[in-house]
Each structure stands twice: as C-alpha cells, then as structure tokens.
NULOZA-107449 format. One record per residue (C-alpha): x, y, z; residue in one letter. Coordinates in steps of 0.001 Angstrom, whole numbers, padded with zeros to 6 digits, always signed. Example, Ala and Ser with C-alpha at 12.3 -4.5 7.8 and 13.67 -1.06 7.14 Angstrom:
2
+012300-004500+007800A+013670-001060+007140S
This chain:
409
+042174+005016+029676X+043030+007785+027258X+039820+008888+025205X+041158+007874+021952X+041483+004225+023190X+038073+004588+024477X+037107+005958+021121X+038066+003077+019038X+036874+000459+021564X+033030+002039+021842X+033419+002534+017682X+034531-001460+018039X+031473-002331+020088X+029148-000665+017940X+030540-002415+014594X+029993-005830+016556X+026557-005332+017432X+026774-003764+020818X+025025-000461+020426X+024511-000568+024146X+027603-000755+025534X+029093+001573+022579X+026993+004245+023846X+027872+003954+028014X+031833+004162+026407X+031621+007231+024258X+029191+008751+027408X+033057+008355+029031X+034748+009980+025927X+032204+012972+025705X+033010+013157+029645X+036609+013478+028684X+036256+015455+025798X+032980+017211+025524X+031723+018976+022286X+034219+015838+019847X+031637+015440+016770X+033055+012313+015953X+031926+010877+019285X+028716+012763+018706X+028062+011224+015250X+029220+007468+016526X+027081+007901+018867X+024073+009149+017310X+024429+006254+014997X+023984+004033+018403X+021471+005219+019284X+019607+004958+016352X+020659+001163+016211X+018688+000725+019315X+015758+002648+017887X+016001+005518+019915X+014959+008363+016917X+015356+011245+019401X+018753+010597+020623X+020116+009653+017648X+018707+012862+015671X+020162+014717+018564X+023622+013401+018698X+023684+013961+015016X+022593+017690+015084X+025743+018445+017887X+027994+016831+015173X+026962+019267+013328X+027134+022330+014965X+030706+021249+016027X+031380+020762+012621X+029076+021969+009813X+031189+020062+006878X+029975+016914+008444X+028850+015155+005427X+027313+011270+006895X+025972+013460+009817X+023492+015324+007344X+022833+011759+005648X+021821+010519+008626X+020190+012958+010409X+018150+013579+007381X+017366+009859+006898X+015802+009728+010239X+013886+013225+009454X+012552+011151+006318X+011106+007804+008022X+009712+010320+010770X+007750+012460+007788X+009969+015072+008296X+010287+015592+004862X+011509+019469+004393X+013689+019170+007096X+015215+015782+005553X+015423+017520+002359X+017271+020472+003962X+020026+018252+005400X+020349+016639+001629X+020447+019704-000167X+023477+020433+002174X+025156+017018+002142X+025131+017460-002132X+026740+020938-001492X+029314+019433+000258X+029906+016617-001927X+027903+017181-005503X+028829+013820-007462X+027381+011820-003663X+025191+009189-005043X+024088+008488-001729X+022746+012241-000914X+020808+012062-004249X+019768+009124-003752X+018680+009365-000002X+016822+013294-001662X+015318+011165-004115X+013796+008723-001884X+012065+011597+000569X+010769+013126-002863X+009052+009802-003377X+008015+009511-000365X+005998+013093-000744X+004796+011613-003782X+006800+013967-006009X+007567+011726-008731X+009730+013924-011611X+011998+015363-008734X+012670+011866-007265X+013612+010482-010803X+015520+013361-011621X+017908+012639-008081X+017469+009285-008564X+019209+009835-012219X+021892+011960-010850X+022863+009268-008130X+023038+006432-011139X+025541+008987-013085X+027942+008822-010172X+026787+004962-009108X+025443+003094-012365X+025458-000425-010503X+023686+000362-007566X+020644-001936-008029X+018418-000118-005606X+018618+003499-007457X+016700+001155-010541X+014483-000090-008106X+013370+003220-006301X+013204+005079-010031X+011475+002410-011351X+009087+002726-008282X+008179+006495-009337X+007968+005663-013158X+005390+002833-012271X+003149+005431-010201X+003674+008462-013245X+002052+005588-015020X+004934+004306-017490X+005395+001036-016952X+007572+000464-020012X+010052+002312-018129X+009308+001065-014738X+010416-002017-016613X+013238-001081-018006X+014629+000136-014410X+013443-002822-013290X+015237-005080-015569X+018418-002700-014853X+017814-003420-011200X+017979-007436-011907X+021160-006892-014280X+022750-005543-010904X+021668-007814-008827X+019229-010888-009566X+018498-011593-006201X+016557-008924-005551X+012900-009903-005067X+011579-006743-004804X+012448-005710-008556X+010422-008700-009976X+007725-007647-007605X+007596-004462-009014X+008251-005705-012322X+005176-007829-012063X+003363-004738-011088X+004238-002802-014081X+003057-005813-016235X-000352-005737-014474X-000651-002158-015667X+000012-003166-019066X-002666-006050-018617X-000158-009022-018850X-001534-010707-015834X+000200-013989-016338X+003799-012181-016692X+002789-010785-013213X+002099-013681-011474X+005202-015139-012927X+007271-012182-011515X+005258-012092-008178X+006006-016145-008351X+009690-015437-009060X+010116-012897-006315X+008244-015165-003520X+011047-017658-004383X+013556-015691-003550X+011745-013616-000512X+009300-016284+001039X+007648-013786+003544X+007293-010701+000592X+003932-010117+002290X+003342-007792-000950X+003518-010056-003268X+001341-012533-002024X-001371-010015-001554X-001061-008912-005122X-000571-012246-006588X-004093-013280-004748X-005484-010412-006577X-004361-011751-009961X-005547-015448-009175X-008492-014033-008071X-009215-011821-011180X-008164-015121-013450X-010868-017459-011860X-008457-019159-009649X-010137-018778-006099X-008527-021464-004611X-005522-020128-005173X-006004-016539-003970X-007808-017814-001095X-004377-019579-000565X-002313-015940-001040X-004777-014050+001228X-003832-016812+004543X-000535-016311+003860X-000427-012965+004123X-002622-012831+007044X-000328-015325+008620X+002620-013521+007778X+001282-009946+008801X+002845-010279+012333X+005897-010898+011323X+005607-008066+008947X+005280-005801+011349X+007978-007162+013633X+010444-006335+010567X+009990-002816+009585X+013445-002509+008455X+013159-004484+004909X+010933-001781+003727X+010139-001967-000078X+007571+000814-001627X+004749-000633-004069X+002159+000763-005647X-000559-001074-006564X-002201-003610-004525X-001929-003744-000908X+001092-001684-000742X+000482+001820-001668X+002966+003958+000312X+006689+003823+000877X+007380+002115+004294X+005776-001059+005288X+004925+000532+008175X+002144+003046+006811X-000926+002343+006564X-000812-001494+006748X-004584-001463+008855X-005776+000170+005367X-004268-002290+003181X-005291-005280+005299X-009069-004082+005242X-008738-004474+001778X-007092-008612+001812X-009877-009252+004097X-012665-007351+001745X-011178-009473-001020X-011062-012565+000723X-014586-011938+001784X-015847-011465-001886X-014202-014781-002538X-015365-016831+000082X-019482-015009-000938X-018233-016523-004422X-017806-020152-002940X-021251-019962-000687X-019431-019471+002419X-021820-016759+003352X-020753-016704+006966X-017293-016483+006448X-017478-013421+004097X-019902-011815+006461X-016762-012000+009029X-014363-011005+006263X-016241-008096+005726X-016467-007092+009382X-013115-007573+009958X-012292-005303+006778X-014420-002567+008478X-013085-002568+011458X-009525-001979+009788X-011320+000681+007649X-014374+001686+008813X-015269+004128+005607X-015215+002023+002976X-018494+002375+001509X-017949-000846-000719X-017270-002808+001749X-020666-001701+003253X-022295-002594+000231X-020669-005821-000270X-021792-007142+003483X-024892-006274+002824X-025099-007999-000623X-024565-011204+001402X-027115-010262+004397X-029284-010197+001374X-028478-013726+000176X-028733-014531+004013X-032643-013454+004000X-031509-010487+006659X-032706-008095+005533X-032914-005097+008035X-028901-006275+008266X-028809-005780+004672X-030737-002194+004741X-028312-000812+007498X-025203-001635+005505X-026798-000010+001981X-027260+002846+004536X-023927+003204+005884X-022640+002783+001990X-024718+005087+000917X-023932+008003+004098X-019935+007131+002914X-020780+007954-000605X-024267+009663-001815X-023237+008793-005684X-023221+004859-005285X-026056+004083-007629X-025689+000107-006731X-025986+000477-003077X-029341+002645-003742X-030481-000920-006536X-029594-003245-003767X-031671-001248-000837X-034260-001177-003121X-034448-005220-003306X-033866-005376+000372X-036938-003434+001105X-038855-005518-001683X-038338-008621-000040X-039849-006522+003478X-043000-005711+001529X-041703-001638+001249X-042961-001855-002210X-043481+001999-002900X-039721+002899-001518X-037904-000170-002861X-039618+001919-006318X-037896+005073-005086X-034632+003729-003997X-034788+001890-007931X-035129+004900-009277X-032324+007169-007263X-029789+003610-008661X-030938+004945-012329X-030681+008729-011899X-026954+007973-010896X-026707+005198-013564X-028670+004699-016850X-026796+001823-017422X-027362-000002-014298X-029713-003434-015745X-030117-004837-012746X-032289-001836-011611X-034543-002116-014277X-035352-005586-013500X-035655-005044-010197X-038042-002205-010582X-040082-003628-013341X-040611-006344-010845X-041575-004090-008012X-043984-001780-010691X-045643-005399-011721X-046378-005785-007977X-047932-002332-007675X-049892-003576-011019X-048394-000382-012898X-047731-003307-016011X-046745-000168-018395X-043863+000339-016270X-042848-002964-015689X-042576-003604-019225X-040584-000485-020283X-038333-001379-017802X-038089-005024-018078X-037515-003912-021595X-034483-001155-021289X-032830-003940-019424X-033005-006649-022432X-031366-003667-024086X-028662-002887-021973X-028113-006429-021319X-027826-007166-025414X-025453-004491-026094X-023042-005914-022973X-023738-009623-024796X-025315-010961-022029X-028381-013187-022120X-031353-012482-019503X-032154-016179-017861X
C-alpha cells in the first residue's frame, strides 16, 4: 500500500477512536517515509490520546524540526508542556505559535491559560482578551478570564465574564459555579447556592460545587444539608479522579488550583475537617473525631485541624488526647493563641493548675481579645485562691463579651 493511502487510513482510525491501531499504521508510513511531519504530528496526537505524554511530546517536537512553521504542533506540544508544569517551555511554544499566526485565538488563549496556571493573573487576562478580539463567542475564554478576575479579587467582573460565558453558551455549569463563587465574595450567599444549585443541575457529578455549596449550607445553619453535600462529594471523589479530563479551575472552596488533578488530598482534608466540625455540632463526637483523623492524614499540617480534634477529645473527657493535639497545633503554628486557651483547660481538668495558668496566659499575650481565656483563667486563679485575679479576669471578659453583644450564662 502506497504511504499516502496508509496516511489517510491511520488519520481515519485515529478520528474514529482507534488511537492504537492509528499509531502501528503511521509506524508503516514513517517506515516508508521517515522524517514526514505530518505523520509525526498525527501521530503525536495518538499518542497523546492514549495518554502516553512522552511520546506524544516527542512526535510533536520531530514535526517540528522537520518543519518549524508547524503551527497545531506548537499548540500541542505546548499544551502538554502546560498540564505537565512545564510552564516556560509551554509558553515558549505559544509565543511562537502567535508569531506564526498573531490574530490565533487559540494560541492566546492556550498562553493565557499556562499564565493562570502560574498564577499570573494580569498576563492571563490580557491573552485571554486578545483571544476574545479574534473569537468573541467562545464561551470558555469568559470562563477562564473570569477565573483570574475572581482570584485578583473583582468579582463584579468575574461576573460579568461569567454572565458573557452563559450568553455563549447556557449549558455550561462551570460558569454558574464560578458565578456563585464570585457572589460568595461579595457576601450574597443565597445567590451562590442558587448558582452552585443551577450548575449541579446541569453537571450532577461537579464535585466542586457540592463541596462549596456544603460550605454555604453550613455557614447558613443548614447542617443537614451540608452534611448531605460533603457525602456526595466523598462519594463522587473516585469518579473524580477517574475523569481528569473535564478539568474546571476554581478558586475558593475546595478547588484552589487549575486541574482537578492537583492537590485534591489537600482539598479533601479540608471536606472531611468540615464535615467533622459539623458532625462535633450535632454531638456525634465519635464521628468528628474520625473526620478529623481522616483530614490529617490527607494533610497532616494543618494546625486547625489539630486543634479542632482536640476540642472534641476535650468534650470526650480525654484529656492527655486532647493535650497532644493542642501540642501538635501549637508545633504547626507557635501564634495560635486558642490552641494555647484550650491546653490550658485540658490541663485544668488533669489538676495542672499552675501551667493550665501559664498556657492562659501565652492565649492572651497572642490575643487580648480572646474571652474565653479570661474565664478560663479566672477560674483556674480562684482555684489557686489568688481571688484578685480571678475577678479582674472574670471581669475583662464581661467586657469583651458586652462589646461583642454577647451575654455570659
């Protein structure tokens, strides 16, 4: 068979799905032709079908020196630089894909996206602006800029591309997602949940948004509710990873970096830390005491999480428990005045009068404003019968606690 017929028929397979046996057929035409960049490029984007990164990136980099005008070759070669973090080389084959073509929406748009990516916001709105000169329809451009106006913190623009991004295409579940984000930044909570509620509809497994709707319910007093969000997403998490190719970049929330498939351990130690709080909430003491482990084990150096677990040791009457975790907060992060307060009440409750004082005291060095620690050392001063003390500090927390409107039971 002549190589051109072979050609077409492994550029046939490929189109149909068979990435496979495209590649064994233009193996044949490279055999019969060595050195075509065509076959080189068709076959790069084979390989990368199947997942195979370094063959692909390859194949596309022979294209290239064959033929150094190759536009999609530096498109795709510099998309794969891009989801590997291979951002200046990405950027490289960008910059020369817009010299080659300079009114490509596609190369500004695939620059802009490894700009936002390195967290360079201005430069990825800037290519993402170019691309919607050339491309004003292209619902995705809206999306991505809206993406980097959300994290330069203006919403009312992330909005605006947002709404843009609908206009184009209302389907797309990601934009409301987003959108709902940009609302929760300008504290309209319930116009969030309504986009998060809106985008679910259309995307039931947008693991995002039912993370960051659970956050909302949970923040509005409806526990059962985010309790309900947090499952879901811990059901749907396997799937999620299973499906790295829908990728969608949010910002808040779970989801703080571009692909779905960064740092998803990090954002899952915080669902479970959030689903612990909640379940310490409802008196399900045991099951935030796994939450919490569970978080940690995802993220082992989150001093909060620390804290939190050992808030409910506490509340558990175990104690020693309780003091390890304060520690372990307090190693993470020296500064956390409440972690030193809570200490201090797990070593009252163990007698350790004197250092439950001292531990008090460290809470109010870092925090003057901290009430709880001056009712919890007036309590341990009364014990030591220091009763000056105790009242001067029983009485700067009546004051603290009057000027935040709250009434001491």
């Amino acid at each position: 068979m002549h190589w051109k017929s072979l050609l077409n028929e492994a550029i046939d397979r490929a189109r149909h799905g068979q990435p496979a046996e495209a590649i064994k057929l233009f193996d044949q035409v490279l055999r019969l032709h060595p050195g075509y960049d065509k076959a080189h490029y068709n076959r790069g984007c084979a390989h990368d079908e199947l997942g195979d990164t370094d063959a692909a990136i390859a194949d596309f980099s022979t294209a290239l020196k064959v033929n150094p005008q190759y536009f999609n070759a530096y498109i795709n070669r510099g998309n794969l630089y891009r989801q590997q973090g291979q951002f200046n080389h990405a950027i490289a084959d960008f910059d020369c894909a817009i010299q080659l073509q300079p009114d490509s929406s596609k190369a500004y748009g695939s620059r802009g996206l490894a700009y936002l990516e390195q967290n360079r916001y201005g430069a990825a709105i800037a290519d993402f602006s170019q691309a919607l000169q050339h491309h004003s329809r292209f619902a995705k451009l809206y999306l991505w800029r809206g993406y980097a106006q959300l994290q330069m913190e203006l919403p009312h623009k992330a909005i605006k591309d947002f709404n843009e991004a609908l206009t184009c295409d209302s389907t797309l579940a990601d934009a409301y997602h987003s959108r709902g984000l940009a609302y929760v930044e300008l504290g309209n909570l319930y116009q969030a949940i309504a986009d998060m509620n809106q985008a679910l509809e259309l995307n039931p497994v947008l693991v995002e948004a039912y993370g960051n709707r659970g956050m909302l319910r949970h923040k509005l007093g409806d526990t059962q509710g985010a309790l309900s969000d947090y499952q879901r997403v811990m059901t749907l998490v396997p799937l999620w990873q299973g499906n790295r190719s829908d990728a969608s970049p949010t910002l808040t929330g779970i989801a703080q970096s571009y692909e779905k498939t960064l740092a998803l351990p990090l954002r899952m130690a915080e669902l479970y830390n959030n689903r612990g709080t909640l379940r310490a909430e409802l008196g399900d003491a045991d099951g935030a005491i796994s939450d919490y482990t569970m978080a940690l084990e995802l993220d082992p150096d989150k001093a909060r999480t620390y804290n939190n677990r050992g808030l409910v040791c506490c509340q558990r009457g175990r104690y020693e428990a309780a003091i390890a975790d304060f520690n372990q907060a307090l190693a993470l992060d020296p500064t956390y005045a409440a972690a030193y307060s809570n200490r201090g009440n797990a070593r009252y409750q163990l007698g350790e009068v004197k250092v439950a004082i001292s531990d008090f005291s460290l809470a109010l060095e870092l925090d003057t404003n901290l009430a709880e620690a001056y009712l919890s050392r007036a309590q341990a001063r009364a014990a030591t019968q220091d009763a000056e003390g105790a009242v001067n500090d029983y009485q700067q927390a009546i004051q603290l606690r009057k000027q935040h409107c709250i009434v001491l039971s």
